[in-house]
N, C-alpha and C positions, 0 to 999 in steps of 0.2 A: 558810334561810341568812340570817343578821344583813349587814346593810350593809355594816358592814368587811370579812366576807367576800368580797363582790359585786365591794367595793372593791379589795382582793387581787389577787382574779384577774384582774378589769379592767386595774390597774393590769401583770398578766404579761402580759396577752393586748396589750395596748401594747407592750410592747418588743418581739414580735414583726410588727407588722402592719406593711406597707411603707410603709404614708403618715403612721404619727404620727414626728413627728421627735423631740417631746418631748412630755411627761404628764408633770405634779409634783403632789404633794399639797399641796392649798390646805389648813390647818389656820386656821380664824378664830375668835377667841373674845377672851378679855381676863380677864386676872389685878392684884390688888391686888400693888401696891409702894410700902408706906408707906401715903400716903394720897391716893396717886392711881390712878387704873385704866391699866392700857395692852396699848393694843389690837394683836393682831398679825392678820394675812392678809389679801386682797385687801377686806375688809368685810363686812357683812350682806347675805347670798343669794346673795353669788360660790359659782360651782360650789365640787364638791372637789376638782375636777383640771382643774389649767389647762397650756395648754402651746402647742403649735403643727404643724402639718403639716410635712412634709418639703418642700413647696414656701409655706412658709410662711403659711397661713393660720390665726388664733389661732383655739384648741380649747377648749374648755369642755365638762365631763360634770358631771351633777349623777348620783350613784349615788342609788339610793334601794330598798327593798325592793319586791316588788309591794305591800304593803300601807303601804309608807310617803307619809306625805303630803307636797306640792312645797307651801312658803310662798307667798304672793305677792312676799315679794321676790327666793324663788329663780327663780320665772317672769319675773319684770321683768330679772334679769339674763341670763336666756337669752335673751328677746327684744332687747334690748339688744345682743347680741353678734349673733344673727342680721340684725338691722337696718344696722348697718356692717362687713358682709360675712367676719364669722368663722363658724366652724361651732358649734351648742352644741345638746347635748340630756341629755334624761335616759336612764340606762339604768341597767335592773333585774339586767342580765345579763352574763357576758361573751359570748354569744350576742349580747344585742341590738347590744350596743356593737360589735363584729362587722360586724353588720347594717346600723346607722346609720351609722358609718363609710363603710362602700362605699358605700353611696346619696349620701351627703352629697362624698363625693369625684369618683362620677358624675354628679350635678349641676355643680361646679365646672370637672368635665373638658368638659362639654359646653358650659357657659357661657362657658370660652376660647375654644371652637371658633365659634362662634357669631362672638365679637369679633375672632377673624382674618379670617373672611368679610366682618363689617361692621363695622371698627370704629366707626364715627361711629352 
């Protein structure tokens, strides 16, 4: 299965799941106009699908094949986005993406619960 495919169905298996609110296709690259470049999408190593949870938390997926390789600067923006508290990861599948999802929404569910008990 090619990445756009991976990407495809990712992108279906999103508008089904009950906690993504939004998933958009990041497209980044840059084209000549005249004689200067201009650059469009989030930048070099943002995921390819950004968006956000239904109770708002930002969303980052990087698709990739199982044999495709993660840049370093696509791992600098995933860490980056997990580092101030969005969710991001890679997924090969719409299985994993599935998978990740729920764990990554299980964590957050627990982490409120947590800060009801103690907020301070």
């Amino acid at each position: 299965m090619t990445e756009s495919q991976i990407l495809t169905d990712i992108i279906r298996a999103a508008f089904s799941h009950p906690c993504v609110g939004v998933l958009l296709r990041n497209n980044v690259g840059a084209v000549k106009s005249g004689s200067r470049w201009i650059r469009y999408g989030l930048g070099k190593g943002s995921s390819d699908l950004i968006g956000w949870t239904t109770n708002g938390i930002f969303l980052a997926v990087e698709v990739k094949t199982l044999n495709g390789k993660v840049s370093p600067e696509q791992i600098k923006f995933i860490e980056d986005v997990r580092k101030h508290g969005g969710i991001a990861f890679i997924a090969t599948s719409r299985d994993e993406f599935d998978r990740l999802m729920t764990e990554h929404i299980n964590f957050y569910a627990l982490k409120r619960e947590r800060q009801k008990e103690n907020p301070f």
